[in-house]
Residue frames as qw, qx, qy, qz and C-alpha x, y, z in Angstrom:
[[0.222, -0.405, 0.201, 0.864, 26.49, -33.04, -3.69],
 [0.026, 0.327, 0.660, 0.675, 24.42, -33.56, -6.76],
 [0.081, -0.821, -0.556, 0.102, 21.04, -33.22, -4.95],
 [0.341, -0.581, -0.150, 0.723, 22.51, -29.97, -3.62],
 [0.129, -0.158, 0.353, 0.913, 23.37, -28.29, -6.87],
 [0.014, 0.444, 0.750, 0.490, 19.99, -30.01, -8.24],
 [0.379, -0.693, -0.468, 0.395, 18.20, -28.46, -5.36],
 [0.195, -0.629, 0.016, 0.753, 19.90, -24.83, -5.74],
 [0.071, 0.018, -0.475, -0.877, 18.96, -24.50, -9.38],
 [0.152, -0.579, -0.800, -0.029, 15.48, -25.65, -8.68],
 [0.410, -0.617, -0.322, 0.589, 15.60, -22.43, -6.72],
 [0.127, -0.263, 0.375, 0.880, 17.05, -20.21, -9.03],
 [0.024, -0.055, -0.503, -0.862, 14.67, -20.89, -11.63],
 [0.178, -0.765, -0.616, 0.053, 11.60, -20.30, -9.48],
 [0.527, -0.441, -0.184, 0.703, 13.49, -17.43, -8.51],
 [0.125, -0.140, 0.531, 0.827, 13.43, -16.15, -12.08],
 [0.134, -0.479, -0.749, -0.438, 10.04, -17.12, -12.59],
 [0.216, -0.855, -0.436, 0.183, 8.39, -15.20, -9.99],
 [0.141, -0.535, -0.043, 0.832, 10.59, -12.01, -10.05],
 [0.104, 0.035, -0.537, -0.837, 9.64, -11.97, -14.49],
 [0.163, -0.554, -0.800, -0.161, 5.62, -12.77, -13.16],
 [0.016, -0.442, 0.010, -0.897, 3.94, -9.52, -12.83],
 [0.028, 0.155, 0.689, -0.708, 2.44, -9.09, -9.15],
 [0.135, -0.657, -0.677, -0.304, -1.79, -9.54, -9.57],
 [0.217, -0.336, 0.164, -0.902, -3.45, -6.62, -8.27],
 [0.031, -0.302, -0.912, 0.275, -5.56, -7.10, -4.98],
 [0.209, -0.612, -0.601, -0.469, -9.24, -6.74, -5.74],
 [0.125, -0.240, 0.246, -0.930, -10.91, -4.23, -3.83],
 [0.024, -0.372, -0.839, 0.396, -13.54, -4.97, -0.87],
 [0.044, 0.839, 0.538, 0.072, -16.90, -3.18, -1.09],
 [0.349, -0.857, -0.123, 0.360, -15.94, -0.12, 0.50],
 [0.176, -0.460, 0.492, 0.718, -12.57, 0.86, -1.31],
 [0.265, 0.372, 0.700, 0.549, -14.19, -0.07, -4.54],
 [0.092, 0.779, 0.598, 0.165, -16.78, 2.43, -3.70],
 [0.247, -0.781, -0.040, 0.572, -14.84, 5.05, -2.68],
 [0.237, -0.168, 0.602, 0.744, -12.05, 5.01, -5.88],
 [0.163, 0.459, 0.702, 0.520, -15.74, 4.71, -7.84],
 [0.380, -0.739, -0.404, 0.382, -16.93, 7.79, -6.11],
 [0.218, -0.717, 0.241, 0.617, -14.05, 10.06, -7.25],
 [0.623, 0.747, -0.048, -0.228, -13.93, 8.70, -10.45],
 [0.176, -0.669, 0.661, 0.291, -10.56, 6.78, -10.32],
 [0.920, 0.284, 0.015, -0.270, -10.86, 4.78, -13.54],
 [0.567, 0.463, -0.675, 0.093, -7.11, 3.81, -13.91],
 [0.238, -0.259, 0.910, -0.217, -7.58, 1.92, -10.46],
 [0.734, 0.304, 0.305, -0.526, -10.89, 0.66, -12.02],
 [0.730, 0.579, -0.303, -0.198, -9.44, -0.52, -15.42],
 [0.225, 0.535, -0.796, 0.172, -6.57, -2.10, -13.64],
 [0.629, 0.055, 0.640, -0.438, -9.54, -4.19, -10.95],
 [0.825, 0.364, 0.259, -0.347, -11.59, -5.17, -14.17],
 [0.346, 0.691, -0.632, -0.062, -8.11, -6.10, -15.72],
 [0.037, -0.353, 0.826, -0.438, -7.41, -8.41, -12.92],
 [0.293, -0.206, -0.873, -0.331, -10.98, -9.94, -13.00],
 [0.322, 0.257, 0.464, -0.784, -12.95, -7.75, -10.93],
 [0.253, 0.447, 0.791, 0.333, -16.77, -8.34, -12.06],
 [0.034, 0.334, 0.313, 0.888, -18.13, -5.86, -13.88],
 [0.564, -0.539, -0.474, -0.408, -21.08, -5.97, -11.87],
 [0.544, -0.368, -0.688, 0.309, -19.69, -6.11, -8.69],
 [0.365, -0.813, -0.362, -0.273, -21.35, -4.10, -6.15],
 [0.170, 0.576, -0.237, 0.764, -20.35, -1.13, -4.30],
 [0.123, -0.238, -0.716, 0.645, -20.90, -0.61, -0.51],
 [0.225, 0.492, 0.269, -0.797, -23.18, 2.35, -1.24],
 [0.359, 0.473, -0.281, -0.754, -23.94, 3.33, -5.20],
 [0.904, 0.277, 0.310, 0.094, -23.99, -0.84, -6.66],
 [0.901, 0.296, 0.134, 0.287, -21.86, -1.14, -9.82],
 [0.295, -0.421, 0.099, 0.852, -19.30, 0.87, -11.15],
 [0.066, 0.342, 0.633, 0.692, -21.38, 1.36, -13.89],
 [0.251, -0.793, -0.546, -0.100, -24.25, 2.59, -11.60],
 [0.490, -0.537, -0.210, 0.654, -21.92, 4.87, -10.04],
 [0.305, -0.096, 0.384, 0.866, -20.66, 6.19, -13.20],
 [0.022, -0.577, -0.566, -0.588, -24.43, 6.94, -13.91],
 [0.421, -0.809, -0.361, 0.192, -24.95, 8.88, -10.45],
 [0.393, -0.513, 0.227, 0.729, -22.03, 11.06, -10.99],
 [0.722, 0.680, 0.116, -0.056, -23.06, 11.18, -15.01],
 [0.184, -0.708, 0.615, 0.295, -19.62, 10.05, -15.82],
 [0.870, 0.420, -0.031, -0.258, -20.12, 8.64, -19.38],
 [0.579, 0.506, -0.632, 0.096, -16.53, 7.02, -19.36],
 [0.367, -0.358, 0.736, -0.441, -17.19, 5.42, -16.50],
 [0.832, 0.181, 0.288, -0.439, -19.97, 3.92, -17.82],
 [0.657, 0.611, -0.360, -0.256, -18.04, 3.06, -20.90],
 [0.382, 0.420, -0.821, 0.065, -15.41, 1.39, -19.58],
 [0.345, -0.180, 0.892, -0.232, -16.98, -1.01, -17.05],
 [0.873, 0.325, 0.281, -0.231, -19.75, -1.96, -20.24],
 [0.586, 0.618, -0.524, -0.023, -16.67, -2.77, -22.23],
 [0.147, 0.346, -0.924, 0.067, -15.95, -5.38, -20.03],
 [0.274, -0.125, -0.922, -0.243, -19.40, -6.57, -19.59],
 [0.052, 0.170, 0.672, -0.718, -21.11, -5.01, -17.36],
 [0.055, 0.534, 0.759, 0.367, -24.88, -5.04, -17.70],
 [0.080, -0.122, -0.064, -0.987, -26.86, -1.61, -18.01],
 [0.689, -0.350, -0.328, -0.543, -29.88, -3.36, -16.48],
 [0.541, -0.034, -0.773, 0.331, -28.39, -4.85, -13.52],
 [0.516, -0.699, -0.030, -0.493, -30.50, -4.26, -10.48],
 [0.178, 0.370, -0.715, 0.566, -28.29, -3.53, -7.29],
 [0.359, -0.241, -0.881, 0.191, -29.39, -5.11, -4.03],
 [0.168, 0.416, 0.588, -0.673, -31.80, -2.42, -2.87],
 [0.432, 0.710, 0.498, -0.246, -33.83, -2.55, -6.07],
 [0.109, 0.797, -0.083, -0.589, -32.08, 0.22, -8.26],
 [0.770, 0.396, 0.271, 0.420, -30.88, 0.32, -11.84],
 [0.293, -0.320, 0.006, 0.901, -28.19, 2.79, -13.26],
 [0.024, 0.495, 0.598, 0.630, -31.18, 4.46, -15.42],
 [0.397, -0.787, -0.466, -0.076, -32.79, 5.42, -12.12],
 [0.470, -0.647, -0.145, 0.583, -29.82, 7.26, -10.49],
 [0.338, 0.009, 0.257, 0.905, -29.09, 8.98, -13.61],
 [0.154, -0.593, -0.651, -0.448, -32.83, 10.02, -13.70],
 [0.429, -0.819, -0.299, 0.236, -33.16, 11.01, -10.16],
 [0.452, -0.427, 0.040, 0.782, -29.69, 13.20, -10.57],
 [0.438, 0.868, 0.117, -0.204, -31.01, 14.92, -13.70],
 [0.427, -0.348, 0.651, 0.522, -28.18, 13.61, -16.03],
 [0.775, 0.510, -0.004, -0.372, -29.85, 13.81, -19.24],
 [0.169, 0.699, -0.667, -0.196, -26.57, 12.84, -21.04],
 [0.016, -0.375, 0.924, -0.078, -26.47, 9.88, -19.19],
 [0.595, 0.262, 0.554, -0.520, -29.64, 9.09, -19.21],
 [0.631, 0.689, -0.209, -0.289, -29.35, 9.10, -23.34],
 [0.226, 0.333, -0.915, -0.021, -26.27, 6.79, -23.33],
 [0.552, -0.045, 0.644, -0.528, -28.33, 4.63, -20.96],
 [0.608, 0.370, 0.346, -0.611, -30.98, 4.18, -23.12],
 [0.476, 0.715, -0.426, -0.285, -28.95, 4.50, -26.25],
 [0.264, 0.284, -0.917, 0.090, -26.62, 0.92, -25.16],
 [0.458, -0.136, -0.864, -0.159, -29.88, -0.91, -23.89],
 [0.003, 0.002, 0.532, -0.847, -30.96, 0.29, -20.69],
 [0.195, -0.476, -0.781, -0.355, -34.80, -0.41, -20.30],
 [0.176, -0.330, 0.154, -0.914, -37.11, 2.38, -19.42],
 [0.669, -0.321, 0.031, -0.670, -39.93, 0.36, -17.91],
 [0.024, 0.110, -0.980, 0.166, -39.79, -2.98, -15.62],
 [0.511, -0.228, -0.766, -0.315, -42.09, -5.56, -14.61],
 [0.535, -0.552, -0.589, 0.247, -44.74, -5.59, -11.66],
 [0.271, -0.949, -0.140, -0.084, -44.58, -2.97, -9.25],
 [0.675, -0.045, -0.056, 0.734, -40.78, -1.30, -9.34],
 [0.039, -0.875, -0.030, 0.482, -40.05, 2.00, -9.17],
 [0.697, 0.561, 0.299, 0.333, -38.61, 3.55, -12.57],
 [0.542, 0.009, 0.102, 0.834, -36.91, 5.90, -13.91],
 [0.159, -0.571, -0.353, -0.724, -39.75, 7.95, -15.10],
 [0.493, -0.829, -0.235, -0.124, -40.86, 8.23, -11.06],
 [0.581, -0.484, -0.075, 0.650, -37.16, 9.21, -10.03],
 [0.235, 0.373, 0.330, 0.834, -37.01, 11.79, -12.76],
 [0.299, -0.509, -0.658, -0.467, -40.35, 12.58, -11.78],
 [0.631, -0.597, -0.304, 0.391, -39.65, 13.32, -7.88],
 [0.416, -0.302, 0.173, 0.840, -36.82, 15.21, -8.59],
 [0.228, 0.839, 0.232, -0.436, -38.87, 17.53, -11.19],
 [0.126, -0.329, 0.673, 0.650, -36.03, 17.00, -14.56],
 [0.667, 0.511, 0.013, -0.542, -38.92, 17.73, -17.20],
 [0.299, 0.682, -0.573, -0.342, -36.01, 17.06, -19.94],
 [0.024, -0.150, 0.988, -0.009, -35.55, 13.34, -18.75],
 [0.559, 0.430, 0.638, -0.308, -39.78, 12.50, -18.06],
 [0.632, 0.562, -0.101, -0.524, -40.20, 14.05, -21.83],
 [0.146, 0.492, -0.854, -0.084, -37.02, 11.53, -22.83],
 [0.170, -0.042, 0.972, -0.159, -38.19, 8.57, -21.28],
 [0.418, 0.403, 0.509, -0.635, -41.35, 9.16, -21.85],
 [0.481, 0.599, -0.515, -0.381, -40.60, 9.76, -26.11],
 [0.174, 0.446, -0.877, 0.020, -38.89, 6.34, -25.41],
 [0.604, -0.085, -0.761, -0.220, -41.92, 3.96, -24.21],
 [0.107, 0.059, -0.795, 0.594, -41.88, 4.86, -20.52],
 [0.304, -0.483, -0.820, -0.039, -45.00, 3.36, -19.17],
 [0.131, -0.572, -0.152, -0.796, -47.09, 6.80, -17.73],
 [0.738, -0.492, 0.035, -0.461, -49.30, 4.87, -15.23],
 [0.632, 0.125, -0.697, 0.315, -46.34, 2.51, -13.77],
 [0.662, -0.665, -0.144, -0.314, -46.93, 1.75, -10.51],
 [0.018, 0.719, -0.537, 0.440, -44.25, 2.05, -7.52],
 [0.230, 0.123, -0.908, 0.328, -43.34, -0.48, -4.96],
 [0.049, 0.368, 0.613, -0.697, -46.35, 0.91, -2.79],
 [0.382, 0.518, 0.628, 0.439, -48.33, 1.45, -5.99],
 [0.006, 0.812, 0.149, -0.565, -48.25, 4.98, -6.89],
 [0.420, 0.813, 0.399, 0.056, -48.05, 7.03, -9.61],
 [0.506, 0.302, 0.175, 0.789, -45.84, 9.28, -11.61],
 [0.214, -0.670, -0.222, -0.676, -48.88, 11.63, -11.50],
 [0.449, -0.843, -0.260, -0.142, -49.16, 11.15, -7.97],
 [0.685, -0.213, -0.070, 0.694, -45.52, 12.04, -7.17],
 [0.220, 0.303, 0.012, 0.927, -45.92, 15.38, -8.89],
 [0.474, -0.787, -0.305, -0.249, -49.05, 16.10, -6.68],
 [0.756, -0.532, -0.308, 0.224, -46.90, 15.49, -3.90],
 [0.572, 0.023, 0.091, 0.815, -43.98, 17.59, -4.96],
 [0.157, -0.726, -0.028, 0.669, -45.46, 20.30, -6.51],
 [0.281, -0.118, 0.598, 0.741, -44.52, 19.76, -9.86],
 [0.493, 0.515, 0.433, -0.552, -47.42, 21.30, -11.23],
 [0.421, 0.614, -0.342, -0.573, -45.77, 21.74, -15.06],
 [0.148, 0.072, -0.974, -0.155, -44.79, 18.00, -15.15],
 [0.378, 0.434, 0.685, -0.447, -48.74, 17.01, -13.79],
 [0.598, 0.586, 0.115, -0.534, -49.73, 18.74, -16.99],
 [0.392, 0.490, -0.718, -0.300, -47.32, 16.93, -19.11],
 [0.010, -0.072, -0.993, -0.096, -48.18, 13.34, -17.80],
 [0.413, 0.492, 0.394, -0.657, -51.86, 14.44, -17.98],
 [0.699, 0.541, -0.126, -0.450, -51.66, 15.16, -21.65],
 [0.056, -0.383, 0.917, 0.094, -49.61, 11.61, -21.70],
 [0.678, -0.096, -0.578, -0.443, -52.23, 10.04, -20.59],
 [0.106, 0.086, -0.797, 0.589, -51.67, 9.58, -16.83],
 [0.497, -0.556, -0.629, -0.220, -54.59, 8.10, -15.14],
 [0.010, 0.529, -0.404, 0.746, -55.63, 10.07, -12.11],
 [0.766, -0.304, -0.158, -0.543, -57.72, 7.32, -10.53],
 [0.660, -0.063, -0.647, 0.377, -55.11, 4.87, -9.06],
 [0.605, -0.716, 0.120, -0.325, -55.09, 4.56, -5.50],
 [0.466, 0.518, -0.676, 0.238, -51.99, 3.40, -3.82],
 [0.554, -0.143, -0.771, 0.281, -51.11, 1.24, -0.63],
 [0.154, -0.159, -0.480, 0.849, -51.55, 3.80, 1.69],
 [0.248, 0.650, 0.717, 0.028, -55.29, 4.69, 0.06],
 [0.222, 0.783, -0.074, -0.577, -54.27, 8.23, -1.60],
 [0.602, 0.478, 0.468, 0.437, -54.18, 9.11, -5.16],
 [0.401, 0.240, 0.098, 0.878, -52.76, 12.22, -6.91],
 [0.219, -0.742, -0.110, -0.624, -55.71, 14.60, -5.84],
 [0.566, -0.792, -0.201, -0.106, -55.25, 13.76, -2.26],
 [0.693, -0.202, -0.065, 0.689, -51.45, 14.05, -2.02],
 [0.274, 0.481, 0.387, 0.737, -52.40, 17.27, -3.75],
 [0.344, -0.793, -0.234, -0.446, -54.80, 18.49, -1.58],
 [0.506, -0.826, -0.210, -0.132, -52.36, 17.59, 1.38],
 [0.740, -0.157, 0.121, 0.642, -49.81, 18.81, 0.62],
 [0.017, -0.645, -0.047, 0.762, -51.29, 22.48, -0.18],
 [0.308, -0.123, 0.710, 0.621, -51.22, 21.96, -3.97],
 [0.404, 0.494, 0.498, -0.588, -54.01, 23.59, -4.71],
 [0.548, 0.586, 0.012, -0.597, -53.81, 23.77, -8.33],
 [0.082, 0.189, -0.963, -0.175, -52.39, 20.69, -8.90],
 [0.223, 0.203, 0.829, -0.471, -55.48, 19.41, -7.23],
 [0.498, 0.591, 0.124, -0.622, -57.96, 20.89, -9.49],
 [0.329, 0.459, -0.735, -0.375, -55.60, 19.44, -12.78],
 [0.197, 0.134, -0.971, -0.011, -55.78, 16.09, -11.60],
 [0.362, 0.409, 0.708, -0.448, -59.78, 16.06, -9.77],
 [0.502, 0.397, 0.163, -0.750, -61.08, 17.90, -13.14]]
């Protein structure tokens, strides 16, 4: 009979103990993390990185939530996953940083927090940058930014290319004259054996071609 009773309060006060233990949220899988980071739901975000989600962890599509929050330019995104540690230089698993997606989207904003909480405008060895996703995409405001800030002119791409030879290719004929008077070299040659006059020339760019051959 004793056991019994001992046995039935044993019970009870597990009973009590799990109903006054708040229920853990379940961490999100790639996918759902990347959707909610997508729209922009930060109260299911803040409640993951509550629960011990890592800052850093990686998205099916965009990488962090911080990288997300720089593709969308959602500066409280950014905020709240570097308040819990996330790193503003982390490089997602195809290479990227969140400096580069806010560059390529033409976020200036975010591109200025970036920088402003550590974010490094130039890497090591042959990476793509920020200054050549800016640069692609034609967002003067961000090449003059990054540029003001230390970005390397003549960095060289995965496939070594050029800033300068990206705006051949594009078109960008007013950015060509701004990394010109940077100081862009027009003499690299890249994996594929063109340099800025010949992406220029085939790609129709006639007067890009002339900037960068004279």
């Amino acid at each position: 009979m004793f056991g019994m009773r001992l046995a039935c309060a044993i019970a009870a006060v597990t009973a009590l103990c799990l109903l006054g233990t708040p229920a853990r949220a379940e961490l999100p899988d790639a996918a759902r993390f990347g959707v909610a980071m997508e729209v922009g739901d930060l109260r299911a975000a803040r409640r993951w990185l509550d629960e011990g989600l890592d800052p850093d962890f990686e998205a099916h599509n965009l990488g962090t939530g911080l990288m997300s929050g720089a593709w969308e330019g959602r500066i409280e995104q950014m905020e709240l996953f570097l308040a819990h540690g996330a790193d503003v230089n982390h490089v997602s698993r195809i290479g990227e940083q969140a400096l580069m997606l806010a560059a390529w989207k033409g976020h200036a904003e975010a591109v200025r927090w970036l920088v402003e909480h550590g974010a490094e405008v130039n890497r090591k060895g042959r990476q793509w940058t920020a200054l050549h996703y800016a640069t692609f995409n034609g967002h003067e405001a961000i090449v003059r930014y990054l540029l003001a800030q230390g970005a390397d002119v003549d960095a060289r791409t995965t496939n070594d290319s050029t800033a300068l030879m990206l705006t051949a290719r594009e078109g960008h004929e007013k950015l060509t004259r701004l990394l010109l008077e940077a100081g862009a070299d027009p003499k690299p040659v890249n994996d594929w054996g063109d340099t800025a006059f010949t992406w220029a020339m085939s790609h129709r760019n006639l007067r890009i071609a002339r900037l960068v051959s004279a």
